[in-house]
C-alpha positions in Angstrom: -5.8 -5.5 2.6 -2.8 -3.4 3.6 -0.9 -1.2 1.8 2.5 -1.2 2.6 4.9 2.1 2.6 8.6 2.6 3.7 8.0 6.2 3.9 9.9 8.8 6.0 7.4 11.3 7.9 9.4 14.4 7.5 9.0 16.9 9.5 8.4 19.6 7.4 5.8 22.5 6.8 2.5 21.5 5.1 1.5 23.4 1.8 -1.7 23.4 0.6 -2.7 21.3 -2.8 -6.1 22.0 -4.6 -6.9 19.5 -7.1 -9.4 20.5 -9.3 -11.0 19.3 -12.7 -7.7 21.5 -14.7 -5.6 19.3 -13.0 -3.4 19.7 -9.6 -1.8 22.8 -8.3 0.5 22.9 -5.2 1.5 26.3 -3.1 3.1 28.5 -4.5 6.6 27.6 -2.3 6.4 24.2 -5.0 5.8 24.2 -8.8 2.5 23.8 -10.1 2.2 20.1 -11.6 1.8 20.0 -15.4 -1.7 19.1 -17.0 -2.8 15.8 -16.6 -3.1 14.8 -19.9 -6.9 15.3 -20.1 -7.7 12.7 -16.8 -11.0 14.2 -15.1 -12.0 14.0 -11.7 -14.3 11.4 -10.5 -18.2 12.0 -11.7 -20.1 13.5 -8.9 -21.7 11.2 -6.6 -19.0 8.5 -7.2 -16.6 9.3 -4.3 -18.0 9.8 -0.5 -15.4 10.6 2.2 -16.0 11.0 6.1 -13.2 12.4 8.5 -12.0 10.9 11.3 -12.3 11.9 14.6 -8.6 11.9 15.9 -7.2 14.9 14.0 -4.0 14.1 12.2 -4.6 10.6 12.8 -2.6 9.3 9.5 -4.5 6.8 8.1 -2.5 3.8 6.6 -3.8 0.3 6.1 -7.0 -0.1 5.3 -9.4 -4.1 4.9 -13.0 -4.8 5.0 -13.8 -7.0 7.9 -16.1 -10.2 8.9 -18.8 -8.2 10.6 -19.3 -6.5 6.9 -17.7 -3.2 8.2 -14.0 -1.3 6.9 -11.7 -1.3 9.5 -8.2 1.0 9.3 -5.2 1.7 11.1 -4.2 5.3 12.3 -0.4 5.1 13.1 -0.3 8.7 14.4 -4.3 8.2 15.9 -2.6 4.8 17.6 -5.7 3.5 16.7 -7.7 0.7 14.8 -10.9 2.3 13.9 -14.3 0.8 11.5 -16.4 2.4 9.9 -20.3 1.2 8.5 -20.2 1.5 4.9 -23.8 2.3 4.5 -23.4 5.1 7.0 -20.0 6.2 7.3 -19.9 6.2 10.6 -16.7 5.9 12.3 -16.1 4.0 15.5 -12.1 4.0 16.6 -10.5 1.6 19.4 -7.3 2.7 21.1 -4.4 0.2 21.5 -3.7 -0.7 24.3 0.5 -0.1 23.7 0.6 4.1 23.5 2.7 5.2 20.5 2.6 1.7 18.8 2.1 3.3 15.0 -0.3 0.6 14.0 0.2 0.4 10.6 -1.3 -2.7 8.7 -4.6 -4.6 8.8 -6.3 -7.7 7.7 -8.8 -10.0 7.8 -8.3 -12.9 9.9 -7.2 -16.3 8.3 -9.5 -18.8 7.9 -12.6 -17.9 9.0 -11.3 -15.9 12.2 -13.8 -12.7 12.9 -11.1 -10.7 14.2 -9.2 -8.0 12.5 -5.0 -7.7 13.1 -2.5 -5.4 13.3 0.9 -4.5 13.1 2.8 -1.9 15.2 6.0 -0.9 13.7 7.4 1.2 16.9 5.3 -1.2 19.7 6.6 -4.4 17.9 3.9 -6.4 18.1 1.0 -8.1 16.3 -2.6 -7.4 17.4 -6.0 -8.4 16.4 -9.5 -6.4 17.6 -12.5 -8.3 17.9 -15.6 -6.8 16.0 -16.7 -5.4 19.7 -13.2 -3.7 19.8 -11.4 -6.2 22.5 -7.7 -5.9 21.9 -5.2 -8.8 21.9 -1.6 -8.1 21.5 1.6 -10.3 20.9 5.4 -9.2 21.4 7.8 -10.0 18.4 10.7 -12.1 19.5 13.7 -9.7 18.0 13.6 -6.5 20.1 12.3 -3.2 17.7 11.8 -5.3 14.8 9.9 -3.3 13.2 6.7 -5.6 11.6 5.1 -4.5 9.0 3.3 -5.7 6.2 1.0 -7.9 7.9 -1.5 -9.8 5.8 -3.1 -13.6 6.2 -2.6 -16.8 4.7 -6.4 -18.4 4.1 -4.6 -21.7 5.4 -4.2 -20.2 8.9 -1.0 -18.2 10.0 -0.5 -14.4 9.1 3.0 -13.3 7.9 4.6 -10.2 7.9 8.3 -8.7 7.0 10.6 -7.5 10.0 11.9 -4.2 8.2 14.9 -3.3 10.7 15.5 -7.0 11.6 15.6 -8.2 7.8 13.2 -11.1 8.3 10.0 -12.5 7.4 8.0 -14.2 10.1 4.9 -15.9 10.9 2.0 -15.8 13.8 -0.3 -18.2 14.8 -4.0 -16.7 15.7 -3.0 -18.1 19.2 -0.3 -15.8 19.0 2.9 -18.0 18.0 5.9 -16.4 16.3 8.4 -17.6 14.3 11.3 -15.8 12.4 13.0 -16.3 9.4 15.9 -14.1 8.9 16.3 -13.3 5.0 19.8 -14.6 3.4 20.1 -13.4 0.2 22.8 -10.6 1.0 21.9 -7.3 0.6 20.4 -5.2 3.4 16.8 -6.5 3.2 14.0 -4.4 4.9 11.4 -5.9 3.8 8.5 -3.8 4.2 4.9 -5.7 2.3 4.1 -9.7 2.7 1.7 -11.4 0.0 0.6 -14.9 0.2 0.5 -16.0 -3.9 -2.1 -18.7 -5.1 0.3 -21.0 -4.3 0.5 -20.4 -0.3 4.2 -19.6 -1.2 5.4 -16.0 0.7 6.2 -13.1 -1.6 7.5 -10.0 -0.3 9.3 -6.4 -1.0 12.1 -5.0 -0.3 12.4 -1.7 -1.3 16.0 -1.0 0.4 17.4 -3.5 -2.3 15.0 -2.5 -4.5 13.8 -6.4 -5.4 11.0 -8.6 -5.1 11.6 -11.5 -2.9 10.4 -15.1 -2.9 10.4 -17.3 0.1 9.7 -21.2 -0.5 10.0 -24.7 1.8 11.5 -26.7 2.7 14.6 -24.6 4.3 13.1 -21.7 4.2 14.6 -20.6 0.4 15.1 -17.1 -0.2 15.5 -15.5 -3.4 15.4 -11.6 -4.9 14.6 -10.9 -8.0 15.6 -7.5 -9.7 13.4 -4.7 -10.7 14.3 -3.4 -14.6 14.0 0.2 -13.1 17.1 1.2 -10.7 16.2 2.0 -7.2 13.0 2.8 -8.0 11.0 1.5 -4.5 8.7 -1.1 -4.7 6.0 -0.7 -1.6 2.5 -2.7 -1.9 1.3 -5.5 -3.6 -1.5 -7.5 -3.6 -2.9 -10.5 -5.9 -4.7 -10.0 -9.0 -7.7 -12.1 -11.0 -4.8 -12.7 -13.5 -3.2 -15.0 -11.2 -0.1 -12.6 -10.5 0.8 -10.6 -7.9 0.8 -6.6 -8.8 2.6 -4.0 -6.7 3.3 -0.6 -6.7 6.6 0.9 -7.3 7.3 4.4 -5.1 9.4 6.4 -7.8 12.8 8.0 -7.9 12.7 11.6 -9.5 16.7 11.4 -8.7 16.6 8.9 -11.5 13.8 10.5 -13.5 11.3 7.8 -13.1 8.1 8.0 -11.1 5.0 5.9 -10.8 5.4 2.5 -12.0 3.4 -0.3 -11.7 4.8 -3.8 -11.5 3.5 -7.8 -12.1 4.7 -11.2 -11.0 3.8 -12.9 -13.6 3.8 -16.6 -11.9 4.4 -19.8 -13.8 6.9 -22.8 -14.5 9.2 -19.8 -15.7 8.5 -16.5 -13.5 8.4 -13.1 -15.6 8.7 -9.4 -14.4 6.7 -6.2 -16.2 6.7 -3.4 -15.3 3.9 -0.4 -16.5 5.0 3.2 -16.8 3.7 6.7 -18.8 1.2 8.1 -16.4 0.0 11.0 -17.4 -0.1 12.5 -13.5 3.3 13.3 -12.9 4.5 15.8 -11.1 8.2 17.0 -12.6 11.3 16.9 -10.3 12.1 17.3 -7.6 9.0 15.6 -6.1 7.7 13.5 -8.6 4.5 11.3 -7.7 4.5 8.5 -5.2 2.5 5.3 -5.6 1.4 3.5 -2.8 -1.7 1.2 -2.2 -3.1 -1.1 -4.8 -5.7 -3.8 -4.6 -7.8 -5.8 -7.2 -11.0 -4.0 -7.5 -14.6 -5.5 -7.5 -14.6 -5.3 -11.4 -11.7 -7.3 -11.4 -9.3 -4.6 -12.5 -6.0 -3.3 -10.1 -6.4 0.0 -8.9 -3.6 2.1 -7.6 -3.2 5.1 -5.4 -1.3 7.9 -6.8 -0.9 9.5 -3.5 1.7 12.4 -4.1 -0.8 14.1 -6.6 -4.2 13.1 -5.3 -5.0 10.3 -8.2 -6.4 6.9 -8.0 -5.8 5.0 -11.2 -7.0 1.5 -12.3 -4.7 -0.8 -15.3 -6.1 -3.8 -17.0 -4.4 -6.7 -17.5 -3.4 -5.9 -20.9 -1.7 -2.3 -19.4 -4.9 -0.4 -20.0 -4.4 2.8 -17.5 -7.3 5.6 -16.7 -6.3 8.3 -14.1 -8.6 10.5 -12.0 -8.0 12.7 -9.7 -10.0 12.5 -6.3 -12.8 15.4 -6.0 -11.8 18.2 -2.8 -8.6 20.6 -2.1 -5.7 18.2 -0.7 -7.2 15.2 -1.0 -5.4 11.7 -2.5 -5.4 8.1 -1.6 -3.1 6.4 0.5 -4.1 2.4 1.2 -6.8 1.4 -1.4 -8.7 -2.0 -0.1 -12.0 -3.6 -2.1 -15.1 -3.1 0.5 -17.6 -5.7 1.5 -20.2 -3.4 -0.6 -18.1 -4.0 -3.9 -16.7 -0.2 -3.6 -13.1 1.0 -3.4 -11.6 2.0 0.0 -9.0 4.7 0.9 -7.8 6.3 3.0 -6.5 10.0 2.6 -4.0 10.8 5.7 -0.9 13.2 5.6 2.1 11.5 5.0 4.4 13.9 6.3 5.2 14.6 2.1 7.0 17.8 1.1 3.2 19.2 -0.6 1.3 18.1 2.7 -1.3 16.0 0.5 -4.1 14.5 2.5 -7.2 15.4 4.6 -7.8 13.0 7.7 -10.2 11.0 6.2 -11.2 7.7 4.9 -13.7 7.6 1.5 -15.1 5.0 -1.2 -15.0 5.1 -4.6 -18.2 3.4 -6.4 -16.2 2.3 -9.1 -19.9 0.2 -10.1 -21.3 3.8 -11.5 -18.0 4.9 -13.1 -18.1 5.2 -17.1 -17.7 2.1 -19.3 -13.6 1.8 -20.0 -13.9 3.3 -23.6 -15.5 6.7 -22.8 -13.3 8.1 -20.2 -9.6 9.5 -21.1 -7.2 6.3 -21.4 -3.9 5.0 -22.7 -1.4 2.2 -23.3 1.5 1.7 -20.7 5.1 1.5 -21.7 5.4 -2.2 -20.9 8.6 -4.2 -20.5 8.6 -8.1 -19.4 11.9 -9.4 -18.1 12.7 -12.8 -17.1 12.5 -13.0 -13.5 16.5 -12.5 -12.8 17.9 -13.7 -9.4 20.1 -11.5 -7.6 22.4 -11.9 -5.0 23.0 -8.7 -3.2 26.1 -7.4 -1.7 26.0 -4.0 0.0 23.6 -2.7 -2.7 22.9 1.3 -3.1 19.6 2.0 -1.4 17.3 4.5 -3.0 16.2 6.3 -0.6 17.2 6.5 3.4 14.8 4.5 5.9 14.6 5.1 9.4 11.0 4.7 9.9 8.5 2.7 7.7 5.0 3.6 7.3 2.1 1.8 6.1 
């Protein structure tokens, strides 16, 4: 599925990280990150990358598709591109709208073959058909900004309108309809998730809740996050049940990675997962972005500002490695059609100038049994689910662009 990012792309000059078994170090111009705590690198032979054509192409949103392939979008690239996952070969498809920063994709709803898009600067929704035929559809509100495209099995996609502050849905015959969000605030919302329930979930990371949309009406509410302006970005659903996501980190406010849970029920809990052991000090400070439920049934996370990927049980279970090569990470993190993990590594535009142009599996099947590799408990803290309603709200970090 998609990840799901309100990050800036600064423009600013690229430093080189190496991340090595010892643990990462960025150019000199940055401090050097502390140890990890003892977290290896991935065992040789458990991670395969292959880089893609279109240099700087900023991989984002990564799903595995119908026709058994990956598919990605490369908002810089303009591109939706797939690529075989018993050869790695890449195949990319140029939209047809130029500078459209495709940013999100998914698997059709309902049995449909196709894979769709979202393009936060062309606003519009897309799909490509497994021959690469494009299909495009305009967004009612002018520059909207959709993002956070992802399908309901029962047949519609949704996805969040992050300058317009709505959530909407699209028919696969290309019918829109908005819903602007009226819980106060400034919402941006910025990653859509449809729960077991069919209900809408979504983050807002400019208000720094979770938000839960319901019918009849539509009914909006925001629930707060324990941890102040701390970012949420990506979520996804869980074999628990819940719905997981991934919160960016606020060095400002000394807190970095944090994983979050809906926990869903009669009475709706919060928790939130903290005390990684990759985490880079201030002023930087990690930034986790994709997540996705893994073929083994565990989450996995992308710790994308210091090159990890990590995985946390249910119980708050967390291993950490780092990914193999000199400036590599993980951006969007998606569970393949050949039970392996998907990511892709692309530049962000962050101050270290992490990433390598390329897209790359983890076989998390041949990783070590969870008791033999370096491990620990999460700081966890539940909270009732605690609605919100938001008036003129500090935001944690300025937004002028999302990205995926």
């Amino acid at each position: 599925m998609r990840p799901s990012s309100s990050i800036i792309a600064c423009a600013v000059t690229a430093a080189c990280v190496a991340l090595g078994l010892a643990g990462c170090n960025y150019a000199q111009s940055y401090p050097a990150l502390p140890g990890p705590g003892g977290a290896p690198t991935f065992p040789p032979g458990t991670v395969t990358e292959a880089p893609i054509p279109t240099a700087a192409a900023t991989p984002i949103g990564i799903t595995k598709g119908a026709d058994g392939n990956v598919w990605f979008a490369e908002q810089n690239g303009d591109k939706i591109a797939k690529i075989v996952p018993s050869t790695m070969a890449i195949t990319e498809y140029p939209v047809p709208t130029a500078a459209s920063a495709p940013s999100d994709v998914t698997e059709g709803p309902n049995g449909n073959p196709n894979v769709w898009f979202d393009e936060v600067a062309g606003n519009k929704i897309g799909f490509v058909t497994p021959a690469g035929s494009f299909t495009e559809f305009n967004v009612p509100t002018p520059n909207a900004g959709p993002i956070g495209l992802t399908s309901d099995p029962t047949g519609d996609l949704w996805f969040g309108e992050f300058f317009a502050g709505k959530i909407a849905s699209i028919t696969t015959s290309g019918v829109v309809t908005e819903y602007p969000i009226n819980y106060g605030g400034a919402p941006q919302p910025d990653e859509v998730t449809i729960a077991p329930d069919h209900s809408v979930w979504f983050l807002d990371p400019a208000d720094n809740v979770v938000g839960h949309m319901t019918f009849p009406g539509p009914t909006f509410n925001a629930y707060a996050l324990l941890t102040p302006a701390n970012s949420p970005e990506f979520m996804t659903n869980g074999a628990d049940g819940n719905l997981w996501f991934t919160e960016l980190g606020n060095p400002s406010n000394g807190t970095y990675c944090v994983i979050g849970r809906v926990n869903l029920g009669p009475s709706p809990t919060i928790s939130e997962f903290s005390n990684f052991k990759f985490a880079q000090p201030t002023p930087y400070g990690d930034w986790c972005l994709g997540i996705a439920q893994g073929s083994d049934g565990n989450i996995w996370f992308a710790e994308t500002g210091v090159g990890g990927i990590g995985r946390i049980t249910s119980n708050g279970t967390i291993t950490e490695w780092g990914v193999p090569g000199s400036g590599t990470t993980a951006v969007g993190l998606a569970n393949g059609p050949d039970g392996d993990l998907w990511f892709t590594d692309g530049n962000l535009g962050l101050p270290y100038a992490i990433g390598t142009n390329q897209v790359g599996k983890v076989q998390i099947s041949s990783l070590p049994a969870l008791g033999i590799r370096k491990q620990w408990k999460a700081h966890i803290v539940t909270t009732p689910l605690h609605k919100v309603t938001l008036h003129g709200i500090e935001r944690p970090i300025p937004l002028p662009l999302p990205m995926r």
